[in-house]
C-alpha positions as a Markdown table, in Angstrom:
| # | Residue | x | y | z |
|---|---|---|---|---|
| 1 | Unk | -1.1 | 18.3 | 3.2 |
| 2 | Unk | -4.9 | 18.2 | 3.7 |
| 3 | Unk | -4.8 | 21.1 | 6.0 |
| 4 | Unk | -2.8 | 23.2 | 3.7 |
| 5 | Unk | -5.5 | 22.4 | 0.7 |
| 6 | Unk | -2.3 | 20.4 | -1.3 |
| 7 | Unk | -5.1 | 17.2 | -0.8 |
| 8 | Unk | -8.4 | 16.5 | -0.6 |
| 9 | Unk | -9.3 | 13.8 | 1.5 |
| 10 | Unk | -12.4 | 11.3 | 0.2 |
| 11 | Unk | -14.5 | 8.4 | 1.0 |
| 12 | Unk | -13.3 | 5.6 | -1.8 |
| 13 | Unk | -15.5 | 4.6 | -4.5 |
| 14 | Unk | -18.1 | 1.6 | -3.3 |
| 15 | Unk | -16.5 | -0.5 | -5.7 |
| 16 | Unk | -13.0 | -0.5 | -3.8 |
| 17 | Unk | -14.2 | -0.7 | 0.0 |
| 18 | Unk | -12.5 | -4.1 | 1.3 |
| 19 | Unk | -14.5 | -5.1 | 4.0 |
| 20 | Unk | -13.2 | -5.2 | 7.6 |
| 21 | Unk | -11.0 | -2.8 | 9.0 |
| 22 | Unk | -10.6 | 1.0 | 10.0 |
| 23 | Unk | -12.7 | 3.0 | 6.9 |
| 24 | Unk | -9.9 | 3.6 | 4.2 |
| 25 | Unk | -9.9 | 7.1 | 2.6 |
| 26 | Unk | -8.5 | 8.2 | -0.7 |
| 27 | Unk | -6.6 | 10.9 | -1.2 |
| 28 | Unk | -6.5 | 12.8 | -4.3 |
| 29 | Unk | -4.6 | 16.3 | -5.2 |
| 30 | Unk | -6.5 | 19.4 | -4.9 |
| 31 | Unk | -5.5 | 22.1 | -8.4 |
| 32 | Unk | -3.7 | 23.8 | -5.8 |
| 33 | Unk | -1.4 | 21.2 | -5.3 |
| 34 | Unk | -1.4 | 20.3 | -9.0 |
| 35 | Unk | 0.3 | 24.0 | -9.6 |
| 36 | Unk | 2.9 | 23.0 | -7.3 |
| 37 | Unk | 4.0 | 20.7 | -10.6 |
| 38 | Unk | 4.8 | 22.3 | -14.0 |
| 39 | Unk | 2.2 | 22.1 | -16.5 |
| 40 | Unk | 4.1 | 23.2 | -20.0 |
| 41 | Unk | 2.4 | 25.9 | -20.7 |
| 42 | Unk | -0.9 | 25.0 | -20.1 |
| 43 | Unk | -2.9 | 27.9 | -21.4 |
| 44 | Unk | -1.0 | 28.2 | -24.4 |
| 45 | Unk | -1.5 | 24.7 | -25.1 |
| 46 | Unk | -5.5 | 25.2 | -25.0 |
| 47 | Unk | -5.7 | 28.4 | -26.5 |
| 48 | Unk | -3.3 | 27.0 | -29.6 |
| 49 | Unk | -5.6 | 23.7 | -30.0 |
| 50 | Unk | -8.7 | 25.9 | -29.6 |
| 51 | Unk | -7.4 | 27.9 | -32.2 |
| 52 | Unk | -6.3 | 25.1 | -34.5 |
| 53 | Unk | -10.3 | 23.8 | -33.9 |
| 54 | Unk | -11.8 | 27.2 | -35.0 |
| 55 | Unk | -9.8 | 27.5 | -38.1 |
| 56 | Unk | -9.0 | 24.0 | -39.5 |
| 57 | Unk | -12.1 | 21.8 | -37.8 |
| 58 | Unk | -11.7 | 19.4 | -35.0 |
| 59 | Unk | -10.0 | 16.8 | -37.1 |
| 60 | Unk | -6.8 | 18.7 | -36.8 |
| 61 | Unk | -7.0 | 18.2 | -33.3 |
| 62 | Unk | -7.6 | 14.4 | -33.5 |
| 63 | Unk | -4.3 | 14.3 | -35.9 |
| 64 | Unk | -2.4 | 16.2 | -33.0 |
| 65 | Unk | -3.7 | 13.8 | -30.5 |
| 66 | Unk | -2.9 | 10.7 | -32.5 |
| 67 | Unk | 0.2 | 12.2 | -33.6 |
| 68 | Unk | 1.4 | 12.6 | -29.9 |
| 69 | Unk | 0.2 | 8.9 | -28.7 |
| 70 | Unk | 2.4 | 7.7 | -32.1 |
| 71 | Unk | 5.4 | 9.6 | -30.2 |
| 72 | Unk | 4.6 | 7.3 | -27.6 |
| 73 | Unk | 4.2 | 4.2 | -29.0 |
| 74 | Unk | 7.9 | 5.0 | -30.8 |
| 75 | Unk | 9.5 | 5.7 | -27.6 |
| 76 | Unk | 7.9 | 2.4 | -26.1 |
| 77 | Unk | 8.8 | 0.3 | -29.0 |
| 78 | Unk | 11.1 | -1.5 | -26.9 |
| 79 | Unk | 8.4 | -2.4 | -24.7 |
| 80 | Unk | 6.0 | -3.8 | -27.4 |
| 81 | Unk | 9.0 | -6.1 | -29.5 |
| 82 | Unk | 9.8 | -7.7 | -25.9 |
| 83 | Unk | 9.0 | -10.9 | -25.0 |
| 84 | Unk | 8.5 | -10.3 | -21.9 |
| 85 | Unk | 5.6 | -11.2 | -19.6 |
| 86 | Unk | 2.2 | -8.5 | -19.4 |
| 87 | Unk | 3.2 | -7.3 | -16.0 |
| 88 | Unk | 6.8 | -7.1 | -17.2 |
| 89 | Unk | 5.6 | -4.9 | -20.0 |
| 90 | Unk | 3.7 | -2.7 | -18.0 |
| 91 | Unk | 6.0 | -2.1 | -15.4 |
| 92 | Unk | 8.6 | -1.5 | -18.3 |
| 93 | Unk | 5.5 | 1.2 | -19.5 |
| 94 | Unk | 4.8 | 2.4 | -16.3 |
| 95 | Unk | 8.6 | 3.5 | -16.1 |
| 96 | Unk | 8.1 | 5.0 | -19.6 |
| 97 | Unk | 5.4 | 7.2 | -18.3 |
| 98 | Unk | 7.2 | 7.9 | -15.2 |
| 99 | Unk | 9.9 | 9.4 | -17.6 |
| 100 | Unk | 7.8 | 11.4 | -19.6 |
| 101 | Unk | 6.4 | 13.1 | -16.3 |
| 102 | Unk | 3.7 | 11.4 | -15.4 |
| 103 | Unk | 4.9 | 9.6 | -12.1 |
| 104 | Unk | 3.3 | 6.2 | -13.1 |
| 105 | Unk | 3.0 | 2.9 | -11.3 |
| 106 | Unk | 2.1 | -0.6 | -12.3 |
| 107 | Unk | 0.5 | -3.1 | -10.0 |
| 108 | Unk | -1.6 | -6.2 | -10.1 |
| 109 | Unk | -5.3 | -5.9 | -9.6 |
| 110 | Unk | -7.4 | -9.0 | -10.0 |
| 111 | Unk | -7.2 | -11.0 | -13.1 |
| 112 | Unk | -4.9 | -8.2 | -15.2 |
| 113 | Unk | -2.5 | -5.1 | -14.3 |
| 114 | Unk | -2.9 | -1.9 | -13.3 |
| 115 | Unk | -0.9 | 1.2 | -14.8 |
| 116 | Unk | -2.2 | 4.3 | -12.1 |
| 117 | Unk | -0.5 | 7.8 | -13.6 |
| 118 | Unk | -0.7 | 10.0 | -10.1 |
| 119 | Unk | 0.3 | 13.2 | -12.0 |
| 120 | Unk | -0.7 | 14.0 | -15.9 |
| 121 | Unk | 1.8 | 17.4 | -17.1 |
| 122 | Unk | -1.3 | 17.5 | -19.5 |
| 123 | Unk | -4.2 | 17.6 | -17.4 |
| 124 | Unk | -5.5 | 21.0 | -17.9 |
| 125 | Unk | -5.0 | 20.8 | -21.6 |
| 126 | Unk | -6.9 | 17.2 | -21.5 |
| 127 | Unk | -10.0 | 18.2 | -19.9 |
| 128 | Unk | -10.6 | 21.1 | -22.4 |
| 129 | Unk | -9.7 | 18.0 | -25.4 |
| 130 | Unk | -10.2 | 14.4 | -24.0 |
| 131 | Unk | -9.0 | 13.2 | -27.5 |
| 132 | Unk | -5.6 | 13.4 | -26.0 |
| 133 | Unk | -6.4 | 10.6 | -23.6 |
| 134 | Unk | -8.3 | 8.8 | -25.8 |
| 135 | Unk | -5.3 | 8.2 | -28.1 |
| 136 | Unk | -3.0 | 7.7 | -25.7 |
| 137 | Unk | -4.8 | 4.6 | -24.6 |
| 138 | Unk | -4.8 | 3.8 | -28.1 |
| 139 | Unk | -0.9 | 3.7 | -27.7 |
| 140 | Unk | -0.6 | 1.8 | -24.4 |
| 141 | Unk | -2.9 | -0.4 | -25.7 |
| 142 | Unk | -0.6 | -0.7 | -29.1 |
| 143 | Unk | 2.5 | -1.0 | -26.6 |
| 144 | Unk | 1.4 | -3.7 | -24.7 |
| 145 | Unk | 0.1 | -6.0 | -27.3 |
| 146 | Unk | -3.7 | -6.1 | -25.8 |
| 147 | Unk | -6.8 | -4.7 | -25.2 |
| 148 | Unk | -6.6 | -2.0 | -22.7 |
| 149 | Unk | -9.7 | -0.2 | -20.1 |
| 150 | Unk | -8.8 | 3.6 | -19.4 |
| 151 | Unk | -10.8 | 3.2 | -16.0 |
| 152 | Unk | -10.6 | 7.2 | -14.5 |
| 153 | Unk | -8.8 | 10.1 | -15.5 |
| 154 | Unk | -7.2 | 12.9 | -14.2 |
| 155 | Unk | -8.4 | 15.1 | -16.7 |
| 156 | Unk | -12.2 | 14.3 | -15.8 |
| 157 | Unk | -11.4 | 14.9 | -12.3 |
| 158 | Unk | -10.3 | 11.8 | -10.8 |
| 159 | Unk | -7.6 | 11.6 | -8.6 |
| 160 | Unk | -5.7 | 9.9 | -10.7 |
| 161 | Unk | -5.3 | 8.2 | -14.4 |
| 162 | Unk | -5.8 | 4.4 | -13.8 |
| 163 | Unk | -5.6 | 2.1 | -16.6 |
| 164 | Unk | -6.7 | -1.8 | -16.7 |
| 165 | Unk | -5.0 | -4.4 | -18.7 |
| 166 | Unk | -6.4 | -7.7 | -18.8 |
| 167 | Unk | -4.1 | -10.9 | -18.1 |
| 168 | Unk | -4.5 | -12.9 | -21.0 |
| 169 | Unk | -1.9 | -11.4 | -24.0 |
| 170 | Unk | -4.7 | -10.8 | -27.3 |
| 171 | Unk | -3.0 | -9.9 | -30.5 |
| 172 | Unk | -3.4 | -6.0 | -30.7 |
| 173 | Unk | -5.8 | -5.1 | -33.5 |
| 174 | Unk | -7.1 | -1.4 | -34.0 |
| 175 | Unk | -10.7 | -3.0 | -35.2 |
| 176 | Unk | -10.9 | -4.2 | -32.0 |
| 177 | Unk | -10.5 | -1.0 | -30.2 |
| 178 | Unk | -13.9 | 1.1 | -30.9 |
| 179 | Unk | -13.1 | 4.9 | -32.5 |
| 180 | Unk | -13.2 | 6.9 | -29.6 |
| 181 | Unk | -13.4 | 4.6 | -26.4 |
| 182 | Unk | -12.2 | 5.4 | -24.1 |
């Protein structure tokens, strides 16, 4: 997959080197191996939202983006009226995301959960408008009842779209989450 330019092979990030052992590498898809997936219609995705921006303001924008993480948040409601445990609900989300295209896992990683997204159908369109990630950790954050940490994204080049979710369950509270954090 390397050799035919599908991945890109990398030294991981300083913070995730575990010590003894052979050197680990991460491996993260090249765009060429992103095309290989279906990406709705990027381009007319952008040059609509670009459009919308020039005539109407950016705030038209932020409405689609929040309207689209509001989609998601319905179509998790499930997921946040459960009682069930953090890593419960993010597995449950994780197979949400999955669903929606985004091959998603959920694992645990230290003192909280981690939801990694190793495809985004949206990428292209995200990097041009990063408010589309922003509010949709505004909705996983919603969903699962807590504070959430959008840790990399796709759209901003990473190799994939990790999230971290703390263990201990906070009542969700939009004053808690800053405008725009991301």
């Amino acid at each position: 997959l390397v050799a035919d330019g599908v991945l890109l092979a990398r030294q991981p990030h300083p913070a995730l080197v575990r010590g003894r052992g052979r050197p680990s590498k991460v491996f993260l898809m090249s765009d060429a191996g992103r095309e290989k997936f279906e990406h709705s219609y990027d381009d007319l995705a952008v040059a609509a939202l670009k459009f919308m921006a020039s005539k109407n303001g950016e705030h038209l924008v932020n409405e689609f983006a929040t309207s689209r993480a509001d989609d998601l948040v319905r179509k998790g409601e499930a997921i946040k009226n459960s009682n069930k445990s953090l890593l419960e609900k993010s597995k449950s989300l994780a197979k949400l995301l999955t669903k929606e295209g985004y091959s998603a896992t959920s694992d645990k990683l230290g003192n909280g959960e981690e939801i990694c997204q190793h495809h985004c159908p949206i990428a292209h369109v995200a990097s041009e408008f990063p408010q589309l990630c922003e509010a949709e950790t505004k909705a996983f954050s919603e969903i699962l009842g807590t504070h959430v940490q959008r840790l990399a994204t796709i759209a901003h080049g990473d190799g994939v779209c990790t999230t971290f979710i703390p263990n201990s369950l906070t009542p969700y509270s939009k004053t808690k989450i800053k405008e725009g954090a991301r």
